[in-house]
C-alpha positions as CSV (number, residue, x, y, z in Angstrom):
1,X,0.0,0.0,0.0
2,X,2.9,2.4,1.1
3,X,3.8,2.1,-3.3
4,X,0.7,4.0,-3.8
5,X,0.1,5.9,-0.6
6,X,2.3,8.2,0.2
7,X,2.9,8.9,4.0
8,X,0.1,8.1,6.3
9,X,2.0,5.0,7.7
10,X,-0.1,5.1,10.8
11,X,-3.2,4.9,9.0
12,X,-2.1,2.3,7.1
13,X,-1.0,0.1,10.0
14,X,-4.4,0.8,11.4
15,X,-6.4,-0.3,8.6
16,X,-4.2,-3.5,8.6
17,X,-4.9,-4.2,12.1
18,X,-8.4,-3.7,10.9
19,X,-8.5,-6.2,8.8
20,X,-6.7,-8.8,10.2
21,X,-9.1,-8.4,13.1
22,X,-11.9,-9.3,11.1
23,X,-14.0,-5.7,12.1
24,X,-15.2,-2.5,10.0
25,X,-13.7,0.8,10.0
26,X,-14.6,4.9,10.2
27,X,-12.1,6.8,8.4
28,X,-12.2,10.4,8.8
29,X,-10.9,13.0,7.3
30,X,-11.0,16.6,5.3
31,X,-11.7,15.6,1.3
32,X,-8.3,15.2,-0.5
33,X,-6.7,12.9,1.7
34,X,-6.8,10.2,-0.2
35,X,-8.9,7.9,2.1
36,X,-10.7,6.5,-1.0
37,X,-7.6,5.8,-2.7
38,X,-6.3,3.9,0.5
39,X,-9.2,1.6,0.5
40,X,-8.7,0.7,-2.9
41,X,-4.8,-0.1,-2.2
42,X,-6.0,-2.1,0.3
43,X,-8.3,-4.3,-1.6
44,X,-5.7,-4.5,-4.5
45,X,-2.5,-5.4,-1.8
46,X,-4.7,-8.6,-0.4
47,X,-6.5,-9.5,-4.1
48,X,-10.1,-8.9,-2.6
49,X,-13.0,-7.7,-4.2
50,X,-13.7,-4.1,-4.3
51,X,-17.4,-2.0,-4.4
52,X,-17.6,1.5,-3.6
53,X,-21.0,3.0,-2.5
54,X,-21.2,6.8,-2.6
55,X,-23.8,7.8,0.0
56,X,-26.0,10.6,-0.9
57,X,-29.8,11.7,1.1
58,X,-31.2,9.9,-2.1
59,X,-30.0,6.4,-1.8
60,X,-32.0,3.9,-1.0
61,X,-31.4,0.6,1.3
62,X,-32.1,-1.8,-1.9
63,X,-29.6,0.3,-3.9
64,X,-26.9,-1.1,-1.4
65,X,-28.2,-4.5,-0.4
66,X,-29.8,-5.1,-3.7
67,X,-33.8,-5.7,-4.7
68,X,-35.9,-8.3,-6.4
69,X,-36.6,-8.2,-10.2
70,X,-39.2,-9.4,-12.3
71,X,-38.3,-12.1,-14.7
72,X,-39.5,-13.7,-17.4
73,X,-38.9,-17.8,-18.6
74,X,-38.3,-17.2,-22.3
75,X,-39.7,-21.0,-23.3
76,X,-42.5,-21.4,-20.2
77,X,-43.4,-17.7,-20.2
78,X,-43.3,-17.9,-16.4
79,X,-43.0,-14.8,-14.2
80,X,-40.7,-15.2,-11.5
81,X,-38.9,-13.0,-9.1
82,X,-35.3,-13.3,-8.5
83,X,-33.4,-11.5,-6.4
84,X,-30.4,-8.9,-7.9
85,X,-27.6,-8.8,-5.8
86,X,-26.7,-5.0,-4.3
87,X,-23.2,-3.8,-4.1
88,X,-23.1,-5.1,-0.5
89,X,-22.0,-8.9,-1.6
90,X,-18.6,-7.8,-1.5
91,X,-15.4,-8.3,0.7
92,X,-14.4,-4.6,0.9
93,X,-17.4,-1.8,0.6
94,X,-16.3,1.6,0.6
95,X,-19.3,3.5,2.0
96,X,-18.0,6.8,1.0
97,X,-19.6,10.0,3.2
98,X,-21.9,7.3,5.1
99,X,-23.6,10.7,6.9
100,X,-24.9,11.9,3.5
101,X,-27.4,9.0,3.7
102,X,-30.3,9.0,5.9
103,X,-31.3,6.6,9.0
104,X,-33.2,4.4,6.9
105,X,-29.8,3.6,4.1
106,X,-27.4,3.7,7.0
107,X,-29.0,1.2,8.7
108,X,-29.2,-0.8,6.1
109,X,-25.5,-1.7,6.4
110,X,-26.3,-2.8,10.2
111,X,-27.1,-6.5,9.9
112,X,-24.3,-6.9,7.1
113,X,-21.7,-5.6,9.3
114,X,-23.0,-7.7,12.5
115,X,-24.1,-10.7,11.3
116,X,-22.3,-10.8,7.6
117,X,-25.2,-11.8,6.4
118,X,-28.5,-9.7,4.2
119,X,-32.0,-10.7,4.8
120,X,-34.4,-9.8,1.8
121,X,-38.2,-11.0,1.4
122,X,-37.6,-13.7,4.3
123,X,-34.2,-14.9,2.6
124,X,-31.0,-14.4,3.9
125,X,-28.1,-14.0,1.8
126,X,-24.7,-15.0,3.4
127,X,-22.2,-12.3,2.3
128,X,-18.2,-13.4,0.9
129,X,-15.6,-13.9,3.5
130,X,-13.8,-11.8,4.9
131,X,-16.1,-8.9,4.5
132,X,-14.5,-5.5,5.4
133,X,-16.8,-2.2,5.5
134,X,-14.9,1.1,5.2
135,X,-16.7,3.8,5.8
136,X,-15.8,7.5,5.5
137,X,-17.0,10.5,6.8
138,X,-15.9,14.4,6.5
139,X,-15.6,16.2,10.0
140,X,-16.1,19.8,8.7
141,X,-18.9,20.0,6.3
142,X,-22.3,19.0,8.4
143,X,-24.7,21.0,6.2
144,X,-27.3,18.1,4.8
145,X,-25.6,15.2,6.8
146,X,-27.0,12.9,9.1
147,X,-24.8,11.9,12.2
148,X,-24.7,8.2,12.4
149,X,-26.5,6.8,15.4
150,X,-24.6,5.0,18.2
151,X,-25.9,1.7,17.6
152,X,-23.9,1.8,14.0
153,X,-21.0,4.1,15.6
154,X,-20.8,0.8,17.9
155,X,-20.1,-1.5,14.8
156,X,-17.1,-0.2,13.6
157,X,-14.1,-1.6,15.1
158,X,-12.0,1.2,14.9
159,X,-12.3,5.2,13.8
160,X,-9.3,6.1,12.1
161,X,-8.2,10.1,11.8
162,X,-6.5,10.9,8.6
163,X,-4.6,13.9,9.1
164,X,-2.4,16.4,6.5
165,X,0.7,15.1,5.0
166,X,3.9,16.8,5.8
167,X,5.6,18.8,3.5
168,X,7.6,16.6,1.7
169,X,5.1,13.7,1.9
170,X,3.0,16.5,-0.2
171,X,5.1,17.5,-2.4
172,X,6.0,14.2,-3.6
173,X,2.7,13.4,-3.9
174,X,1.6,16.2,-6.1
175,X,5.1,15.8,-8.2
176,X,3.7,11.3,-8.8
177,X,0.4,12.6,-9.5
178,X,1.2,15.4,-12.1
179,X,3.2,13.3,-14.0
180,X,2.4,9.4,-15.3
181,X,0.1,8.9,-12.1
182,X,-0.3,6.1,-9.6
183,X,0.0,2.7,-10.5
184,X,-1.9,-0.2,-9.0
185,X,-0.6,-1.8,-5.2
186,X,1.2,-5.2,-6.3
187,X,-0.8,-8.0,-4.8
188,X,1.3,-9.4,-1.9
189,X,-1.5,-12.0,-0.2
190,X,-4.6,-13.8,-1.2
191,X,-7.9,-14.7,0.4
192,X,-7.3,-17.9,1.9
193,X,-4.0,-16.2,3.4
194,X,-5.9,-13.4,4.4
195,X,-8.7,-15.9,6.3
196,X,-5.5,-18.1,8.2
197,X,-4.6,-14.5,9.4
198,X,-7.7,-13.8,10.9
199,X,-8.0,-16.7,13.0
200,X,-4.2,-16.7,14.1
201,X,-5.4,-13.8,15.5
202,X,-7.7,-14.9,17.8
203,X,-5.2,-17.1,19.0
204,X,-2.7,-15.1,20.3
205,X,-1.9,-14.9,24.2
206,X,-2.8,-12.3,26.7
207,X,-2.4,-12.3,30.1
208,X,-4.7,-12.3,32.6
209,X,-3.5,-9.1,34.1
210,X,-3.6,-7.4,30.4
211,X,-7.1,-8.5,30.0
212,X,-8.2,-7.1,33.7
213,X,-6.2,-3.5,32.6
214,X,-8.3,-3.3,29.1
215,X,-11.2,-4.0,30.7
216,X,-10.4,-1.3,33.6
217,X,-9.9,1.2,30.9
218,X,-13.5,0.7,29.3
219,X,-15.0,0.4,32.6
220,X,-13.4,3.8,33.3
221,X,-15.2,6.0,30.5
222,X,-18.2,5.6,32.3
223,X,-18.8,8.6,33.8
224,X,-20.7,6.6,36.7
225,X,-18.1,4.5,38.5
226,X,-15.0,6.1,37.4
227,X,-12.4,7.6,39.3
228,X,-10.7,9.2,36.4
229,X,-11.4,13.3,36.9
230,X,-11.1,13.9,33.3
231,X,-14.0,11.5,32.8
232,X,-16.5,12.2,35.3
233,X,-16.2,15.7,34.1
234,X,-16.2,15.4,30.7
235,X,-18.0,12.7,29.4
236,X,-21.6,12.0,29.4
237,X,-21.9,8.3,28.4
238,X,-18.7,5.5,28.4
239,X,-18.0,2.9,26.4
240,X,-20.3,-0.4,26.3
241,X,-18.6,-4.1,26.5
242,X,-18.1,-4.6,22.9
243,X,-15.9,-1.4,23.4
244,X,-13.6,-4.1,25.6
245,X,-14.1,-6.8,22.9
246,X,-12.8,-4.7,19.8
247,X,-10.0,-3.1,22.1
248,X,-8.2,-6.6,23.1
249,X,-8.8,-7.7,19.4
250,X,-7.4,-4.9,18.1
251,X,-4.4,-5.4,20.5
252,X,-4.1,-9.0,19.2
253,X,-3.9,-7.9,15.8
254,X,-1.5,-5.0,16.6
255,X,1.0,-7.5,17.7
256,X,1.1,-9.7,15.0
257,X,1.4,-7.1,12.8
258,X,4.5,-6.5,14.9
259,X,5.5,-10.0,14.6
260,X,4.6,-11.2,18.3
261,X,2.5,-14.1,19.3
262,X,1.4,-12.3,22.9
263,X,-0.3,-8.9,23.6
264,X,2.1,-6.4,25.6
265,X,0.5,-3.4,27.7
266,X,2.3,-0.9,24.7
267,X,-0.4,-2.5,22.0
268,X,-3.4,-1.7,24.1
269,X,-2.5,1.4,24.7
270,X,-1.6,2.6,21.4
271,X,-5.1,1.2,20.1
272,X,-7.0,2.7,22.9
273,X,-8.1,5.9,20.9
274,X,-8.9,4.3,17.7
275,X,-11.3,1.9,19.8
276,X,-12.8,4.6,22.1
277,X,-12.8,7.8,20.3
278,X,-16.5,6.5,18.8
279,X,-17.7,5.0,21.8
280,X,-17.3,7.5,24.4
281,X,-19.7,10.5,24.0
282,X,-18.9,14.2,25.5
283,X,-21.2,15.7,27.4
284,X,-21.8,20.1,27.5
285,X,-19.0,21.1,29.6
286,X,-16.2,19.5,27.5
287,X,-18.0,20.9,24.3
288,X,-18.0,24.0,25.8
289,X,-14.1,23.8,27.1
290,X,-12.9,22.9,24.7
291,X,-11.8,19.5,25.3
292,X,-11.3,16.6,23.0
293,X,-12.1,12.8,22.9
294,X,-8.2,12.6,22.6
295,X,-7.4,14.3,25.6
296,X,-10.0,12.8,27.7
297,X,-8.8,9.1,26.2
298,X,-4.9,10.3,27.1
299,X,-5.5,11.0,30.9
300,X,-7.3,8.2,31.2
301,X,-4.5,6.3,29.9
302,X,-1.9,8.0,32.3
303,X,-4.1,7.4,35.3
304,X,-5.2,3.8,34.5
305,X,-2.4,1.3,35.3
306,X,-1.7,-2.8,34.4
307,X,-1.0,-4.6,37.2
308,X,2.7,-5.6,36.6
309,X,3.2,-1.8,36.0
């Protein structure tokens, strides 16, 4: 990916841990950053089918998960309906500006994230594996959009910032692009690569205490029962259990991805933010201060210790 996107190596690393966890991420960023681009990259690096959905307050939920058509038998001159497969039945969907869509389309993706599966007329159609939703979102223009409920906020695994390139990163990239242009990611695995990946995940170690300190951390955005003063000031609702499920996964995946077969304290704290900055809502006071998920997520960090610490 890094032959066709230049800089963003963080991102990158994140969408990879993504993937190899088996969950669905929110990218966001201004327009221009290239998060479509990076999708694409991805799906070309691991040989995976690729559909991009461009979400607009038109769309309709059987223009993603598909409808059923009227068809006619040629010799028998039977009528029978048959159902047309959406741009869904993918293995990485690029729901590009999800909020432009309303409620009714953006749930529509709810049961194919969750359950991988579409139900249509009573019939449910069992999407390709993996399946990988990418979803992004632009954090500045909110005339005509429709914030994505919490329920779906819930589904993604991680919400990944894409930020401005650095000078040089830029320049570069304006110099590849203004001349021959961008060439496609070489393919460096396949699906069934891909799919041993994903479950080598799920087998790597973590200690008891490492599980009790990512637990403590979700526990402690609840504004309810925690102890942490940036939290009980700040924050209006915490993070649910799935919040604890996606964090150790993600931690998993992060050290694989770092060639180790156990989790360390280091990879659940650097995907702590990713994780949380979705599920943790601010309430009035922190709007009105001033104050960032981030820097609520950081002292939380620095005041919640492992136990082998």
């Amino acid at each position: 990916m890094s032959t066709v996107i230049i800089g963003q190596d963080d991102v990158i690393e994140s969408l990879v841990i993504c993937l190899l966890a088996g969950g669905h991420a929110l990218v966001e960023g201004v327009p221009g950053l290239g998060k479509t681009l990076l999708v694409k990259s991805l799906a070309q690096a691991t040989d995976l089918t690729f559909q991009r959905v461009q979400f607009t307050p038109d769309l309709m939920p059987s223009d993603i998960i598909g409808t059923e058509i009227l068809e006619e038998n040629q010799e028998t001159r039977q009528r029978i309906f048959r159902f047309q497969r959406g741009p869904v039945f993918t293995q990485v969907l690029l729901a590009d500006e999800i909020n432009r869509a309303p409620p009714k389309t953006q749930s529509a993706l709810l049961e194919a994230m969750q359950e991988r599966a579409v139900t249509f007329a009573g019939v449910t159609h069992t999407l390709p594996k993996p399946f990988f939703v990418l979803a992004t979102q632009n954090p500045i223009e909110q005339a005509g959009t429709y914030p994505l409920p919490e329920a779906q906020l819930d589904r993604f695994l991680l919400r990944i910032d894409v930020g401005y390139p650095t000078e040089d990163e830029e320049m570069m990239m304006i110099s590849r692009t203004t001349h021959a242009g961008l060439a496609d990611a070489p393919r460096v695995m396949d699906v069934d690569g891909l799919l041993r990946l994903q479950k080598l995940v799920r087998d790597i170690e973590i200690g008891e205490h490492l599980l009790r300190y990512a637990t403590r951390l979700v526990r402690a955005t609840r504004p309810q029962e925690s102890r942490v003063t940036a939290v009980t000031k700040h924050v209006g609702w915490g993070a649910g259990p799935r919040a604890g499920q996606a964090l150790v996964l993600a931690a998993k995946a992060r050290a694989l991805m770092h060639k180790r077969l156990a989790v360390t304290r280091d990879d659940i704290g650097a995907m702590l933010l990713p994780v949380l900055a979705h599920r943790v809502l601010r309430n009035f006071e922190a709007e009105a201060d001033g104050v960032s998920i981030a820097d609520i997520l950081l002292a939380l960090r620095a005041e919640i210790r492992a136990d082998k610490d």
